[in-house]
N, CA, C and O atoms as a GROMACS GRO file, in nm:
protein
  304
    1UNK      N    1   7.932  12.390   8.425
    1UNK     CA    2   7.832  12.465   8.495
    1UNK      C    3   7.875  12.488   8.641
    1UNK      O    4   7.864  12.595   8.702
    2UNK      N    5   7.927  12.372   8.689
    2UNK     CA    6   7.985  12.398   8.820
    2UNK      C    7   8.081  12.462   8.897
    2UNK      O    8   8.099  12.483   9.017
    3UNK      N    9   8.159  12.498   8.752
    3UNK     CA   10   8.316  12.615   8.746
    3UNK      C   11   8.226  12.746   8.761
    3UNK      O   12   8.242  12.828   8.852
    4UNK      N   13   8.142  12.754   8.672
    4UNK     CA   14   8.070  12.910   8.653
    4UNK      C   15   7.978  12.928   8.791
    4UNK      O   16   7.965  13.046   8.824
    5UNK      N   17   7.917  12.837   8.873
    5UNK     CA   18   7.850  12.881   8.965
    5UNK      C   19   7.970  12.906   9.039
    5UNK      O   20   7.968  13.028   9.053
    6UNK      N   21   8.113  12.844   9.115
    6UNK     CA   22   8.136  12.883   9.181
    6UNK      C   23   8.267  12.976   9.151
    6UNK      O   24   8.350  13.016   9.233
    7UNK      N   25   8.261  12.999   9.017
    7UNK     CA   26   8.313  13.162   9.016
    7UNK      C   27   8.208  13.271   9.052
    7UNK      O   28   8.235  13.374   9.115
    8UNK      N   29   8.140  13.253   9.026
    8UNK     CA   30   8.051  13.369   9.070
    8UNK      C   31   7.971  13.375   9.190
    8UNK      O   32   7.888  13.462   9.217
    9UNK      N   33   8.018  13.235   9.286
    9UNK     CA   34   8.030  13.284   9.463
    9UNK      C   35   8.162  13.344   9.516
    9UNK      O   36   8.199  13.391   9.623
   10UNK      N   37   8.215  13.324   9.398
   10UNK     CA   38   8.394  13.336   9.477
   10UNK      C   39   8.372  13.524   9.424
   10UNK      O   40   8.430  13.613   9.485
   11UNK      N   41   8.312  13.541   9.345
   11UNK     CA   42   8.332  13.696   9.254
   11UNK      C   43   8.214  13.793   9.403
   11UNK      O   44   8.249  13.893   9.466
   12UNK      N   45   8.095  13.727   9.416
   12UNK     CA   46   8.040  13.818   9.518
   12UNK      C   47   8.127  13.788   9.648
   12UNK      O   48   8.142  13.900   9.697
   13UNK      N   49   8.181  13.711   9.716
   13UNK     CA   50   8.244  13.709   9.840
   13UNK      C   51   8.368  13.814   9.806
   13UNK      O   52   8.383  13.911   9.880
   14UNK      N   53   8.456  13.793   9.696
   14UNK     CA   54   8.533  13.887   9.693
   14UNK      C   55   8.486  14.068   9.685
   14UNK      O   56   8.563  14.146   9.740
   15UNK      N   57   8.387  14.110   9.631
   15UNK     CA   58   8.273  14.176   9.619
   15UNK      C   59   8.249  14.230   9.767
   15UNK      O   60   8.227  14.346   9.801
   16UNK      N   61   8.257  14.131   9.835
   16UNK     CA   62   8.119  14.177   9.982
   16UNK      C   63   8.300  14.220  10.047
   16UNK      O   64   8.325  14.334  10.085
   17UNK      N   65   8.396  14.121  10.049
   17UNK     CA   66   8.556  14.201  10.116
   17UNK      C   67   8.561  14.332  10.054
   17UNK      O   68   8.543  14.425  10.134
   18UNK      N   69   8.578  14.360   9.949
   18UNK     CA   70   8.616  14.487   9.948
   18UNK      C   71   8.528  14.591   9.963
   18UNK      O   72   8.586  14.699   9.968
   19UNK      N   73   8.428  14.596   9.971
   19UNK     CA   74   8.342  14.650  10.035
   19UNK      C   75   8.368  14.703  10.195
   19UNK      O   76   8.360  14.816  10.242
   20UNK      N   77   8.400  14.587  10.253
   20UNK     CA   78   8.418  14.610  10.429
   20UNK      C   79   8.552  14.654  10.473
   20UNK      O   80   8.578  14.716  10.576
   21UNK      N   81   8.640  14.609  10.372
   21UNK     CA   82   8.795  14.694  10.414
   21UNK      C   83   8.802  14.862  10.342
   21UNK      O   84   8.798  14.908  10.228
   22UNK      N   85   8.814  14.912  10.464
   22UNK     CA   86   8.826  15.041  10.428
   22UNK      C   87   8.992  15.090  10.462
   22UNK      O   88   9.058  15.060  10.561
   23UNK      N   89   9.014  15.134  10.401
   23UNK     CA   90   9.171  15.186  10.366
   23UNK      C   91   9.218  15.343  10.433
   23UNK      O   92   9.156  15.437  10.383
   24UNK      N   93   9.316  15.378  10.537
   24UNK     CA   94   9.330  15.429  10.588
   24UNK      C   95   9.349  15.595  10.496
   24UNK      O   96   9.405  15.580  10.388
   25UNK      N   97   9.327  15.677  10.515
   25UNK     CA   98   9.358  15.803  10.370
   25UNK      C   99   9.435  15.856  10.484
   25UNK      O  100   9.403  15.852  10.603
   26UNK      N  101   9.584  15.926  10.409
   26UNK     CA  102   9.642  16.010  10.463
   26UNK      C  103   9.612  16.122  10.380
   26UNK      O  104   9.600  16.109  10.258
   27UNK      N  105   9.594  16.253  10.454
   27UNK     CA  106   9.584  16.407  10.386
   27UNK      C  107   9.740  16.375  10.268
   27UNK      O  108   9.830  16.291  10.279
   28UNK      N  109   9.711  16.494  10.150
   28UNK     CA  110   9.824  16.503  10.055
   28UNK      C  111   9.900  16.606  10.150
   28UNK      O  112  10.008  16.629  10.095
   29UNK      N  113   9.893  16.654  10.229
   29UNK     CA  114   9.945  16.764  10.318
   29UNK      C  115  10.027  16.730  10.422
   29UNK      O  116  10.124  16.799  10.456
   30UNK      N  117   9.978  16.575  10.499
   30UNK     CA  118  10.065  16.503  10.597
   30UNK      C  119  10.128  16.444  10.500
   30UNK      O  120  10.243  16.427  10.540
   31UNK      N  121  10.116  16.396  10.377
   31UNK     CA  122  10.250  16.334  10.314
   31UNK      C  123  10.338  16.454  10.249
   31UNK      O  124  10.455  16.427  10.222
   32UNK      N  125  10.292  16.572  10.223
   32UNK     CA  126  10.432  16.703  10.167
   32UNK      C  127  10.476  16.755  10.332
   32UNK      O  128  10.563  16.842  10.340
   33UNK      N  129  10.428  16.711  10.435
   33UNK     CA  130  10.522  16.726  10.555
   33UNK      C  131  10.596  16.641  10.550
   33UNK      O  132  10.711  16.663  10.511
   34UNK      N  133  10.548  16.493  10.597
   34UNK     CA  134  10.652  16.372  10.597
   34UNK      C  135  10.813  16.414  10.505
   34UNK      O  136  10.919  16.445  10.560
   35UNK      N  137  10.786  16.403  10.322
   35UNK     CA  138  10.886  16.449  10.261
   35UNK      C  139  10.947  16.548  10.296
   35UNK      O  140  11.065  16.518  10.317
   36UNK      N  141  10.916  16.704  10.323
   36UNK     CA  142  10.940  16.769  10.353
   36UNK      C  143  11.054  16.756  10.459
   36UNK      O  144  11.162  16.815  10.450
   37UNK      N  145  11.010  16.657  10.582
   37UNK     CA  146  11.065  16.678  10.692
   37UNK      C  147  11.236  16.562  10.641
   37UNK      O  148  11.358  16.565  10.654
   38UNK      N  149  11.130  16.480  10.582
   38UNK     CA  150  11.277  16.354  10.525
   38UNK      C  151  11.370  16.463  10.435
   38UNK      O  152  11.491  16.439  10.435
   39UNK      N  153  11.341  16.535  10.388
   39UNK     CA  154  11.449  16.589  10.312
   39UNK      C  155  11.569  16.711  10.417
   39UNK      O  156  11.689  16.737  10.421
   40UNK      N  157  11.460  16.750  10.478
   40UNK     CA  158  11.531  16.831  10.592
   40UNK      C  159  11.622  16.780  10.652
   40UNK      O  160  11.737  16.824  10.653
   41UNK      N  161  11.564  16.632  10.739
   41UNK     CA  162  11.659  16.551  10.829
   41UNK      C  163  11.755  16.511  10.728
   41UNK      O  164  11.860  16.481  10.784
   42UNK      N  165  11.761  16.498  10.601
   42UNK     CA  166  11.894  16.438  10.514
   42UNK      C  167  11.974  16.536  10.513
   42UNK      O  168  12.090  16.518  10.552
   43UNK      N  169  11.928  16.678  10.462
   43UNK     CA  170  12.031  16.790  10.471
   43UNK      C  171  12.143  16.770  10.592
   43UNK      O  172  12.260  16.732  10.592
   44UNK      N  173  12.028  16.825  10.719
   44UNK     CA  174  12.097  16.784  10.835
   44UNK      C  175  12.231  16.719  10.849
   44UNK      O  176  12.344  16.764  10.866
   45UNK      N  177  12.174  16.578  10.833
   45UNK     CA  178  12.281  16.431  10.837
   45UNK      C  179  12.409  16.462  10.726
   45UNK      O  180  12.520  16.408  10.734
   46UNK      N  181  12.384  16.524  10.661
   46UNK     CA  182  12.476  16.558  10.513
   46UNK      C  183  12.550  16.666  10.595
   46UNK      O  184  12.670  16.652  10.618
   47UNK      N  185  12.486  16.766  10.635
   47UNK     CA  186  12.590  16.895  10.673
   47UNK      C  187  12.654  16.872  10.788
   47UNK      O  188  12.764  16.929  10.796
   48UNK      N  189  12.620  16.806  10.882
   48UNK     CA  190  12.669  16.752  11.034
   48UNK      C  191  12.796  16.675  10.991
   48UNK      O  192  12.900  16.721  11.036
   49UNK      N  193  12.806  16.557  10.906
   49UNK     CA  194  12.839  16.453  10.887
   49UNK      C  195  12.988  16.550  10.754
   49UNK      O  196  13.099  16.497  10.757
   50UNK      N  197  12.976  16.634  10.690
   50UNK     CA  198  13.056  16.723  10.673
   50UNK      C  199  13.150  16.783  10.725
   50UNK      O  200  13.273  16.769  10.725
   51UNK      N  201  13.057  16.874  10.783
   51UNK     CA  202  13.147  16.972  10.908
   51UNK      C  203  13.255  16.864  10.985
   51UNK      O  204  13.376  16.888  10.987
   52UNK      N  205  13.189  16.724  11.058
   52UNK     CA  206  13.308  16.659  11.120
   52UNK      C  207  13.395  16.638  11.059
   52UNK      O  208  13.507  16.658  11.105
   53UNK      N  209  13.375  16.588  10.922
   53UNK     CA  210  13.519  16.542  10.828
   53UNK      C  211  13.606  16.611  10.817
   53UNK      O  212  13.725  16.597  10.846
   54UNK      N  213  13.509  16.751  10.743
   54UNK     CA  214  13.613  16.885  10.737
   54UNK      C  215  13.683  16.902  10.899
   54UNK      O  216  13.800  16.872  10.876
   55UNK      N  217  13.676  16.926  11.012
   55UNK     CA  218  13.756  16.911  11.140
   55UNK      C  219  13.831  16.796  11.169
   55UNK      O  220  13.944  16.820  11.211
   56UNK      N  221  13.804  16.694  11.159
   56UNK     CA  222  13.907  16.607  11.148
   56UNK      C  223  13.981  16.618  11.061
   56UNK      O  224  14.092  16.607  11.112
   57UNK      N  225  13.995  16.638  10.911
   57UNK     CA  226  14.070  16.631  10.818
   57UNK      C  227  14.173  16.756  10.849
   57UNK      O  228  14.293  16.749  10.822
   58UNK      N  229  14.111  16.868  10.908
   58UNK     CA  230  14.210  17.002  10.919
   58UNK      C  231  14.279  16.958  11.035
   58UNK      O  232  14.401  16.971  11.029
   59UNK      N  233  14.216  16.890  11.178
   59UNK     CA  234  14.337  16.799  11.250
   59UNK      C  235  14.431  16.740  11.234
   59UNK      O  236  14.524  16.720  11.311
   60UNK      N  237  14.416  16.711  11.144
   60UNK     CA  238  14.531  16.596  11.093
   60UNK      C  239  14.623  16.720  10.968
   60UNK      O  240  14.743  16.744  10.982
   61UNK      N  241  14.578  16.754  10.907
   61UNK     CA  242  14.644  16.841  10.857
   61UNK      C  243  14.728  16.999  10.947
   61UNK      O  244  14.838  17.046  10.918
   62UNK      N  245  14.666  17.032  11.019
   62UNK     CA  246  14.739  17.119  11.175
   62UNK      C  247  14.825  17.048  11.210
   62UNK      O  248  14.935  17.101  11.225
   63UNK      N  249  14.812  16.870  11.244
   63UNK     CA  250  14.910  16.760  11.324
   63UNK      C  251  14.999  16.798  11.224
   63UNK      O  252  15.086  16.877  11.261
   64UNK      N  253  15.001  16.766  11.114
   64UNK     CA  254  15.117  16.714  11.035
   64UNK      C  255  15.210  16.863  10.988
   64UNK      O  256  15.331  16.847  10.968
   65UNK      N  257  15.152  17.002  10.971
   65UNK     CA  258  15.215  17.127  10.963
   65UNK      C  259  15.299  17.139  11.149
   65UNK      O  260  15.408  17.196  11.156
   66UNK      N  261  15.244  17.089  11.260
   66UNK     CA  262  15.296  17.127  11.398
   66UNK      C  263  15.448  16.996  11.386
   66UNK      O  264  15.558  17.002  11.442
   67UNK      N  265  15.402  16.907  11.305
   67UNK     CA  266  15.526  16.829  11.296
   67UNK      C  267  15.629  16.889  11.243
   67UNK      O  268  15.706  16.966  11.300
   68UNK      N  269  15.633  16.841  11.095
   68UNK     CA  270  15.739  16.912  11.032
   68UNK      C  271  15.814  17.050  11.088
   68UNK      O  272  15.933  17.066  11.060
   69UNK      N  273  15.749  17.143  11.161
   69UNK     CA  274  15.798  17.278  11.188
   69UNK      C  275  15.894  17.222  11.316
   69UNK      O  276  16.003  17.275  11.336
   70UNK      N  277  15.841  17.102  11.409
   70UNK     CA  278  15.915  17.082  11.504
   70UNK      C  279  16.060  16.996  11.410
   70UNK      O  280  16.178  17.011  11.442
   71UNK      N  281  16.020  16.925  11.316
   71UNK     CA  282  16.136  16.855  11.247
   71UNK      C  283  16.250  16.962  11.171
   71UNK      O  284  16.372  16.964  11.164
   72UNK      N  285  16.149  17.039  11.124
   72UNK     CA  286  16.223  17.187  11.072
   72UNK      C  287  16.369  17.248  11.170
   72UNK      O  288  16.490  17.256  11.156
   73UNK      N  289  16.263  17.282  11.273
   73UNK     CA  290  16.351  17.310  11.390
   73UNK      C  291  16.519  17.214  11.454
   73UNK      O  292  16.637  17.249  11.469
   74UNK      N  293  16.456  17.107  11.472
   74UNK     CA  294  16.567  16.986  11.507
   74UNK      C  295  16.664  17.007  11.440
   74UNK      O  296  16.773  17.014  11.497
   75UNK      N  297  16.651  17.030  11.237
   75UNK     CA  298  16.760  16.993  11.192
   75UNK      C  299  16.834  17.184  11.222
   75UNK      O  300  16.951  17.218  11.242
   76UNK      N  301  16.780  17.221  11.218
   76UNK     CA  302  16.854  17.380  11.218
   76UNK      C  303  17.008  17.382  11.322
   76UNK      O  304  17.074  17.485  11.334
   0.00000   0.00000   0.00000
């Protein structure tokens, strides 16, 4: 008897909490911006983060064609 009374103070106190916590709502509209914007900034980071490789990689590939032509030269 004494389990059942104090489940069922423990069931209204839990009862009367959720009642008083109220939960913040974001619009479905500020979260298809949020995504929106996260997918944008990834493009971004993806095409930025590209473009440098591709320029460094053609650096080094320019370096190594300006070599040989000078090694070219030497042996002539």
């Amino acid at each position: 008897m004494e389990q059942v009374l104090s489940l069922i103070v423990f069931q209204k106190a839990h009862n009367r909490v959720d009642k008083l916590v109220s939960c913040y709502r974001i619009e479905p509209g500020t979260i298809a911006g949020i995504i929106c914007a996260d997918v944008l900034l990834t493009l971004i980071i993806v095409i930025v983060t590209y473009r440098c490789a591709s320029f460094r990689r053609q650096k080094i590939d320019n370096a190594d064609k300006v070599y040989m032509n000078v090694r070219a030269n030497l042996k002539s």
